[in-house]
C-alpha positions as CSV (number, residue, x, y, z in Angstrom):
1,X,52.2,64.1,-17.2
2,X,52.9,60.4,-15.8
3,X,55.5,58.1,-17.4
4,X,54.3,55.1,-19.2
5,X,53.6,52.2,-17.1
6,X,57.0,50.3,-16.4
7,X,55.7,47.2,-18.1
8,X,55.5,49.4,-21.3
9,X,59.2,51.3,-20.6
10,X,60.4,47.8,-20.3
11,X,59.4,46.5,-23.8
12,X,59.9,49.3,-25.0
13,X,63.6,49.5,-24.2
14,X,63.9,45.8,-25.3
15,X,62.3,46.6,-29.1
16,X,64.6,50.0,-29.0
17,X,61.5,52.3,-29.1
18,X,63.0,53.9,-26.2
19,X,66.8,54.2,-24.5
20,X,67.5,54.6,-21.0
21,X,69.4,58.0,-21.9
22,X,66.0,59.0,-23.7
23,X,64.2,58.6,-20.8
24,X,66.3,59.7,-18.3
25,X,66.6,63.1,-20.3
26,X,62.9,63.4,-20.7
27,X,62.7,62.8,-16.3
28,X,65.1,65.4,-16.3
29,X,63.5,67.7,-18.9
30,X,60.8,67.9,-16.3
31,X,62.6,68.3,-12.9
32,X,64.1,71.2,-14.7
33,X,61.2,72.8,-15.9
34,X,60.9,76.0,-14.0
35,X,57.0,76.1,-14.7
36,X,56.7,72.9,-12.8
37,X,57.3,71.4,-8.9
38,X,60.8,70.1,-9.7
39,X,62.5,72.8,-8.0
40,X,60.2,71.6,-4.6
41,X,59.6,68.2,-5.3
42,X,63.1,67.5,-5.4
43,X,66.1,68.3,-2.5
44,X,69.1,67.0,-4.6
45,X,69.0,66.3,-8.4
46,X,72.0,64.9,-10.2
47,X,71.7,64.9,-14.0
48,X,75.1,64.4,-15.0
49,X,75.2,60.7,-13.1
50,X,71.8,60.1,-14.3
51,X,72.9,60.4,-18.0
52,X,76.2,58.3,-17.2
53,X,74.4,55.3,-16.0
54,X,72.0,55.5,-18.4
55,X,74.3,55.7,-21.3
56,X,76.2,52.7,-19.6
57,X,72.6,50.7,-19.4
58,X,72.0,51.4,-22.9
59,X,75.4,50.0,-24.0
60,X,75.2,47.3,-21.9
61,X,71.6,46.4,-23.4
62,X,73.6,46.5,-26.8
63,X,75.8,44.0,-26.1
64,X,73.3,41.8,-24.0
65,X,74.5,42.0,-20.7
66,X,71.9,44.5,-19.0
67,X,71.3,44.0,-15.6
68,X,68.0,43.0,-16.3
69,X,64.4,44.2,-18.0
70,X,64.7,47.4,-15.8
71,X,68.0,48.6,-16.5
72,X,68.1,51.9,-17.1
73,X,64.7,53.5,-15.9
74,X,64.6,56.2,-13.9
75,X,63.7,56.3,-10.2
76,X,63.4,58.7,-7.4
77,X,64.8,58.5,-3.8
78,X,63.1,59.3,-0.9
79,X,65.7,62.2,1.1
80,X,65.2,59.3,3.7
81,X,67.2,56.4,2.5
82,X,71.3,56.9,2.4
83,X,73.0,56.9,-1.1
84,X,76.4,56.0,-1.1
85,X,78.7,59.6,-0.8
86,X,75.4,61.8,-0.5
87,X,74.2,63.5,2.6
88,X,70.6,62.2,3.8
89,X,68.8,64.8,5.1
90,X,65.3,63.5,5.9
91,X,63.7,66.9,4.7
92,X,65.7,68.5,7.9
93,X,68.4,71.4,8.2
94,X,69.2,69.9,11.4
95,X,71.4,67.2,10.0
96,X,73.5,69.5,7.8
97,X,76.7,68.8,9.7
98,X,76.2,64.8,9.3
99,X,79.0,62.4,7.1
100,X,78.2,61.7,3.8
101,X,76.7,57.6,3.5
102,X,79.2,55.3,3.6
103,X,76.8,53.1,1.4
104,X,73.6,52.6,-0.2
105,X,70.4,51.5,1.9
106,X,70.2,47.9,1.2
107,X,66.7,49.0,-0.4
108,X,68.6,51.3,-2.5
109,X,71.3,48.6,-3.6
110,X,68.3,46.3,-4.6
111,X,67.3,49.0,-7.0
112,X,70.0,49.9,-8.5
113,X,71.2,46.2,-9.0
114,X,68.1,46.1,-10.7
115,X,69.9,48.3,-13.4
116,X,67.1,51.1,-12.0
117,X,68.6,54.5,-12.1
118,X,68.2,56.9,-9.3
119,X,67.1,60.5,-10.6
120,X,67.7,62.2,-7.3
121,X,66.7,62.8,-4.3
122,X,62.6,63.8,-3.4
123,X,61.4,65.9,-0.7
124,X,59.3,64.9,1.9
125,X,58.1,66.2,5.2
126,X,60.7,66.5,8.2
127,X,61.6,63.3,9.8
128,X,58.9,61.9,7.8
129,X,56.5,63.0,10.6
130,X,53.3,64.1,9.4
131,X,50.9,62.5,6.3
132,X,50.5,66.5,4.5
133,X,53.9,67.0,3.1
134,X,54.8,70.8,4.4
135,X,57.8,71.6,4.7
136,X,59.6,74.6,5.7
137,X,63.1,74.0,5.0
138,X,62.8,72.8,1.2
139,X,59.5,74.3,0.1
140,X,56.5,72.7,-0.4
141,X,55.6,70.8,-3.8
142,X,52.4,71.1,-4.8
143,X,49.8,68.4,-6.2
144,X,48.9,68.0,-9.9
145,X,45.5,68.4,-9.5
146,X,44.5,72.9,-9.2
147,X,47.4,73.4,-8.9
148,X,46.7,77.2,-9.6
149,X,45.3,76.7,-5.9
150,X,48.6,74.7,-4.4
151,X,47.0,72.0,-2.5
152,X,49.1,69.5,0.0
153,X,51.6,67.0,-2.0
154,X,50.8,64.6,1.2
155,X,53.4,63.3,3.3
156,X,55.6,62.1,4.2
157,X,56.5,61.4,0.9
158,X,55.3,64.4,-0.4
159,X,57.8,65.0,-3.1
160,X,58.0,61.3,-4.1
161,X,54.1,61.5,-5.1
162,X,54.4,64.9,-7.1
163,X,58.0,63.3,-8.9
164,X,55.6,60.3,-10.3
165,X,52.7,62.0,-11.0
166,X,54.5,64.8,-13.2
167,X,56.9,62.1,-14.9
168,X,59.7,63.3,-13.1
169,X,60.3,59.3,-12.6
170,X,58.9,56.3,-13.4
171,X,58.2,55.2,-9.9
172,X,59.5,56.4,-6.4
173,X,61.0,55.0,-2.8
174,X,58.6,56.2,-0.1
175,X,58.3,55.1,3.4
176,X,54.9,54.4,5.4
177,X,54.9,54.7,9.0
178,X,51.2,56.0,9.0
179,X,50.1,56.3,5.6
180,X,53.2,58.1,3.9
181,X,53.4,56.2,0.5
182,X,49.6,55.9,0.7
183,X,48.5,59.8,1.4
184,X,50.8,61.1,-1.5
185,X,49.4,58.6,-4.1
186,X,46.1,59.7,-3.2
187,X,46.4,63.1,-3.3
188,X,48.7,63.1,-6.7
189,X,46.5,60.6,-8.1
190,X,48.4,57.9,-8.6
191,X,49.0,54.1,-6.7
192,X,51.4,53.9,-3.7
193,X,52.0,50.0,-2.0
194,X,52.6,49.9,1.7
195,X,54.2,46.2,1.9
196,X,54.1,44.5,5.2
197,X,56.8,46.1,7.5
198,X,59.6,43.4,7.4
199,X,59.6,42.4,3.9
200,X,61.9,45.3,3.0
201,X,65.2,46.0,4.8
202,X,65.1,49.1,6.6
203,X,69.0,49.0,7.5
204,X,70.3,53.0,6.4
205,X,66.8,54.3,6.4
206,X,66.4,57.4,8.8
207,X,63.8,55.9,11.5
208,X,60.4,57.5,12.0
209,X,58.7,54.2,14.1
210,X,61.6,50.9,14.4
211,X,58.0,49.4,15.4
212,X,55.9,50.6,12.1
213,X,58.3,51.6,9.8
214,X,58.1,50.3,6.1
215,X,59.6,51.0,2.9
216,X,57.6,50.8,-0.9
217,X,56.9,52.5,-3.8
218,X,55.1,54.8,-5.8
219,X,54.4,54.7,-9.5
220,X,52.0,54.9,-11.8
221,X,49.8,51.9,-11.8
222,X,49.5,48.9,-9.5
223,X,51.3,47.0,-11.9
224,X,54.3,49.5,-11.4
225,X,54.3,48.8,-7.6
226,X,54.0,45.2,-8.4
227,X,57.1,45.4,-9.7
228,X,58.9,47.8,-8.0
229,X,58.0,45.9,-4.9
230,X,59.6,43.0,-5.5
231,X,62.9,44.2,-6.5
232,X,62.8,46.1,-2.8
233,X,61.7,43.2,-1.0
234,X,64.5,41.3,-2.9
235,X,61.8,38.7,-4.8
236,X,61.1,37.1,-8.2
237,X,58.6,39.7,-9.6
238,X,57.6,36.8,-12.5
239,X,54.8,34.5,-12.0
240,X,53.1,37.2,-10.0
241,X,49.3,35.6,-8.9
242,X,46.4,36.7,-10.9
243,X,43.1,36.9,-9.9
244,X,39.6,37.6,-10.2
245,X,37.2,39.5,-8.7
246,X,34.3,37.5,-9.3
247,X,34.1,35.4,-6.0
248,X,36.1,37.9,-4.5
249,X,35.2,38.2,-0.1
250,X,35.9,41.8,0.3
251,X,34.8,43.2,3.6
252,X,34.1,46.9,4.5
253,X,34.6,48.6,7.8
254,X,31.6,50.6,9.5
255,X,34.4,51.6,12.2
256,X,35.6,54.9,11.6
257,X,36.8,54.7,8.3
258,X,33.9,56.1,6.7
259,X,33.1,58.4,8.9
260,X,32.8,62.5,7.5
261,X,33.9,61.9,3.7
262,X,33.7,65.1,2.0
263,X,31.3,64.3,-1.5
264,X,34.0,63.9,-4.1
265,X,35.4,60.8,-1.5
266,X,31.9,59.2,-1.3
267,X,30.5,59.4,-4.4
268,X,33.8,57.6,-5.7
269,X,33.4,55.1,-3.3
270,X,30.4,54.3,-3.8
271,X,30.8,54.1,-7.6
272,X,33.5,51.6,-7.2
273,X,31.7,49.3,-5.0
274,X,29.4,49.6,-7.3
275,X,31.6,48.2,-10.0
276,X,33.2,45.3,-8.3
277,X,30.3,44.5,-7.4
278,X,28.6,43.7,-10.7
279,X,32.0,42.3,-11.7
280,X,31.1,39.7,-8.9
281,X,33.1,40.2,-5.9
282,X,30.9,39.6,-2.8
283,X,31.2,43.0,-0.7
284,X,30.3,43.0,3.2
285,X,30.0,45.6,5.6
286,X,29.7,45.9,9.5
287,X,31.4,46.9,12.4
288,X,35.3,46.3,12.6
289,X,36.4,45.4,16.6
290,X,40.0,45.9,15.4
291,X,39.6,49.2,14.7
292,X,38.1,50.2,17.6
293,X,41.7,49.2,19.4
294,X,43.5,52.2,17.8
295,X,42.7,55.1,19.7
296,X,44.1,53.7,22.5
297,X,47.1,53.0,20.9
298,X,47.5,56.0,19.9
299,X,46.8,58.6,21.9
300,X,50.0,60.9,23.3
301,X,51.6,59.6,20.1
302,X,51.7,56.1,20.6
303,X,54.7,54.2,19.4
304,X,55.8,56.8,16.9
305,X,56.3,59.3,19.5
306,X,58.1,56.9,21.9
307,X,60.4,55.4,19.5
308,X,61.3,59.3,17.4
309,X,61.5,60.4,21.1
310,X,64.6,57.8,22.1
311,X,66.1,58.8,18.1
312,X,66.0,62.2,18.0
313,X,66.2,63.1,21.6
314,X,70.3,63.7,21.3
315,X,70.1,65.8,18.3
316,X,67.3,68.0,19.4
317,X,69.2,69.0,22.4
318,X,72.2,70.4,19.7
319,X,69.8,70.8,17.1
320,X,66.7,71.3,17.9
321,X,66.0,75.3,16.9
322,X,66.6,74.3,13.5
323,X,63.7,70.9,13.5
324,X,59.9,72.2,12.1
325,X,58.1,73.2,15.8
326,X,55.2,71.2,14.4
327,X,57.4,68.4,13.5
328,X,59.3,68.9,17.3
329,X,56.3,69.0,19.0
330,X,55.1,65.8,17.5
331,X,58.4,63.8,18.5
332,X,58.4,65.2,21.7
333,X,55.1,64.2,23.0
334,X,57.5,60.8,23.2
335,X,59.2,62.7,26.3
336,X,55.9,62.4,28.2
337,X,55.5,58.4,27.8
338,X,57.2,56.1,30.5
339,X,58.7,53.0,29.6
340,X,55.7,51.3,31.6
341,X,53.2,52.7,29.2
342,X,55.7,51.9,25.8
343,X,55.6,48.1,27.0
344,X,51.8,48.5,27.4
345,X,51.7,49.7,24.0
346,X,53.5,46.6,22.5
347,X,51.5,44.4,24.8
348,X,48.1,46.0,23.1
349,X,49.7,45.9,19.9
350,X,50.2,42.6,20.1
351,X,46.9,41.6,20.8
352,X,45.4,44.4,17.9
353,X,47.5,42.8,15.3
354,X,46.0,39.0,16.8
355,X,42.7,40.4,16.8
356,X,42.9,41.9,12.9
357,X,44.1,38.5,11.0
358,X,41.7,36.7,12.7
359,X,38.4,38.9,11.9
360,X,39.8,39.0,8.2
361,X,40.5,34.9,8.3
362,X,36.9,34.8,6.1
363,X,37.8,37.9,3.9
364,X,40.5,38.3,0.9
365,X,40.4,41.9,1.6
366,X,39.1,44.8,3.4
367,X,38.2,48.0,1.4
368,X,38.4,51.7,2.6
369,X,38.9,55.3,1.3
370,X,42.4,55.9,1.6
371,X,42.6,59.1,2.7
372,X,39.0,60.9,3.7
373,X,39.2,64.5,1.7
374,X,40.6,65.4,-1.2
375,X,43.8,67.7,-1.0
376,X,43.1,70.7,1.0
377,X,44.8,73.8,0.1
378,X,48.7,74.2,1.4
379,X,47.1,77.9,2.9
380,X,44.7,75.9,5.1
381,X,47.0,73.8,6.8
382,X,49.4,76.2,7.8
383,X,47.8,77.8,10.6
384,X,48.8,75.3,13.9
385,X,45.4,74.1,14.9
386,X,44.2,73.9,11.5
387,X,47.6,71.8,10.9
388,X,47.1,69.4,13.9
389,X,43.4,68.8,12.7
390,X,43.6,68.0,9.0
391,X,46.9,66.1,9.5
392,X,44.8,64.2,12.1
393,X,42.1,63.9,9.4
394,X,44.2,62.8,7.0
395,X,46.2,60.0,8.7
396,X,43.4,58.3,10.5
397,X,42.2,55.7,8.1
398,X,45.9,54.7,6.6
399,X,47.5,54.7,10.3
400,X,45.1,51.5,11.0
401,X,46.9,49.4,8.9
402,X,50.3,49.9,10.0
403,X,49.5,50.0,14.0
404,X,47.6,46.7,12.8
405,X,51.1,45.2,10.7
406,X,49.1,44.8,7.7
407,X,49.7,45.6,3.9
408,X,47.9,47.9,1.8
409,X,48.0,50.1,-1.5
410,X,46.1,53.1,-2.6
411,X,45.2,53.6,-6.2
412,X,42.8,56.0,-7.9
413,X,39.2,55.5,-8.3
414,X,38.1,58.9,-9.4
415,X,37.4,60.0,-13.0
416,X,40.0,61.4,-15.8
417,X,39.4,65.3,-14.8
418,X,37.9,65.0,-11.4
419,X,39.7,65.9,-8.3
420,X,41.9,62.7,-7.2
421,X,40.2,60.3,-4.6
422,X,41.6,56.8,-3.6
423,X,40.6,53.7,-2.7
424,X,42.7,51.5,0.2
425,X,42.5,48.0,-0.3
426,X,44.5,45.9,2.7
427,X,45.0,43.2,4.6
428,X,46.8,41.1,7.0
429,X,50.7,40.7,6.9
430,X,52.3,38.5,4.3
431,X,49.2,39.0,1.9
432,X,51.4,41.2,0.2
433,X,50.9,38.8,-3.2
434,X,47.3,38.3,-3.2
435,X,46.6,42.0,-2.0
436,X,48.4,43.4,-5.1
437,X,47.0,40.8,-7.2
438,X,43.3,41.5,-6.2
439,X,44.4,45.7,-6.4
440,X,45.4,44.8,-10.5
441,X,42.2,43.1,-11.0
442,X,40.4,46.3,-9.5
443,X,42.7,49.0,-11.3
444,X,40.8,46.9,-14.6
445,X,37.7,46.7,-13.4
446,X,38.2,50.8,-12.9
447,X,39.6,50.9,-16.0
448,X,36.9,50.0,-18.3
449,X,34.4,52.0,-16.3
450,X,35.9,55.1,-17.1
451,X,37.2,54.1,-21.2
């Protein structure tokens, strides 16, 4: 069961309905459930702090000097970011023998100045390196949706998606290098924000891609990442832009994107383009030129495997038995790239991000399924070629938008019941405001189709 939307823990700890200890213990009620995916979804759980700075939020509330309207909610931690004292494992074994953080991430320090509590630490997939969530070392937490059948949490941030969606947390740090806040929310049916890349410090953050990298959230509703978002990238969340979708220029790629969505992805696309559409936005659709830049920037791994390569490459001659071969395979496809063809790759970069701002100059948006499929089965995916393929699959349409340096959020547009799909809505870098103000205006508009 999701948490209440932030907005509502927030009024509700200001009227009293609700303390910080109450709904710490409720997060914790959950992980500990042995029926549910806390045992997975989590690496390192620390109640007994938890309830300490809770109770300390709540007396501070008493007294009027909270840190602010969030103090004392709980959040999760991507196993990515350090916490001051705790090891950060990054889903691996391989850094077992590492030194404690010295501090918190700076993204970390931003939340729990915030008076945000962190619940513990989520699991992910190794190194953050793939957008399905396995992981061999941990265990892999399944989705919310048949979970009699344990389908694929989505990665990286696999166990950040299954802590929100069973109200483990009201919202969770993730990391997107290719989709890995994005895929999760979509598969655990709830709204993940992939900022653009330099808004949030990644200082203390184990690296995937120095070149994509980016930190956000997911929680709940867009309205949760709205706010979650802000306190990351370190900005007044108040006076956050409205607006309306009637007049809205929203643009929809014919390039690959839409290519081979399974029925449950389509007809929900469909249906929601339907909606905004009759709420008045103005929707387009044609080729992209942008997008057909990517496989060439991709192909023997592209910048993420160059620039995991030059991280890793010391620890995976100590360590590198102990990495996930699919996970060691991927990193070391960065062995085979020479530092001719890495500068070629920034050059190219350079010109794909040029090229994307400009063919979006007449658009306030461009709209996409976020992730093709619905959640295939965990049993599927295991076998190597089957691995490679669907992890393929499932990347393709979120990786655009980082390799491009956009921003982008996924939030559900399937039914109450039906099997979670997700609609991408993105655009160029530094849009981040009007992006998550046009994504609250279509979370309504989605909203009152299905009340």
């Amino acid at each position: 069961m999701v948490m209440q939307p932030i907005a509502q823990l927030v009024a509700n700890l200001a009227s009293g309905v609700t303390t910080s200890r109450k709904l710490v213990e409720a997060a914790i009620a959950r992980i500990e459930d042995t029926a549910g995916e806390g045992a997975r979804a989590f690496i390192r759980f620390d109640p007994a702090p938890a309830r300490a700075a809770a109770d300390a939020m709540d007396a501070l509330r008493k007294v009027g000097h909270a840190p602010g309207p969030l103090a004392g909610i709980p959040v999760a931690i991507k196993d990515l970011a350090d916490v001051q004292g705790q090891l950060t494992t990054a889903g691996s074994v391989a850094l077992a023998d590492a030194a404690p953080a010295r501090a918190d991430a700076p993204v970390v320090a931003r939340l729990r100045a915030a008076g945000l509590i962190p619940i513990g630490r989520t699991n992910m997939t190794e190194f953050a390196y793939s957008g399905l969530g396995l992981n061999p070392h941990y265990g892999t937490p399944s989705s919310p949706w048949d979970r009699a059948s344990k389908r694929v949490p989505g990665g990286s941030s696999s166990g950040s998606g299954v802590a929100v969606a069973d109200g483990m947390a009201a919202g969770a740090l993730g990391t997107d290098t290719g989709g890995s806040c994005r895929i999760p929310a979509a598969f655990n049916g709830v709204a993940g924000y992939k900022p653009t890349a330099r808004r949030v410090p990644t200082d203390g953050v184990v690296p995937l891609s120095m070149s994509l990298d980016s930190i956000g959230p997911l929680a709940p509703t867009v309205g949760c990442c709205r706010i979650l978002d802000a306190v990351m990238a370190g900005e007044d969340a108040s006076g956050a832009p409205a607006m309306q979708l009637s007049g809205a220029r929203l643009f929809v790629p014919e390039t690959t994107v839409l290519d081979g969505l399974d029925s449950h992805v389509a007809a929900d696309f469909d249906r929601t383009l339907s909606v905004l559409s009759k709420a008045g936005a103005r929707i387009m659709r044609g080729r992209f030129e942008p997008f057909e830049r990517i496989p060439a920037l991709v192909r023997k791994g592209g910048l993420s495997a160059a620039e995991s390569y030059a991280w890793h490459r010391e620890l995976l001659a100590r360590q590198g038995n102990r990495y996930d071969p699919r996970v060691r395979a991927r990193i070391m496809m960065g062995e085979t790239q020479s530092a001719a063809e890495y500068i070629d790759l920034l050059t190219r970069r350079r010109e794909a991000i040029a090229a994307h701002e400009q063919a979006l100059a007449g658009y306030d948006a461009i709209l996409s399924p976020t992730v093709p499929v619905v959640a295939p089965r965990i049993a599927a995916c295991e076998p190597d070629a089957e691995y490679g393929r669907i992890n393929l699959l499932v990347l393709r349409n979120t990786l655009m938008i980082n390799v491009v340096d956009g921003c982008s959020i996924a939030l559900p547009m399937h039914a109450a019941g039906a099997p979670p799909t997700s609609l991408m809505i993105s655009g160029p870098a530094m849009a981040d405001r009007r992006i998550l103000a046009l994504a609250a205006a279509v979370e309504d508009a989605l909203a009152l189709r299905t009340a």
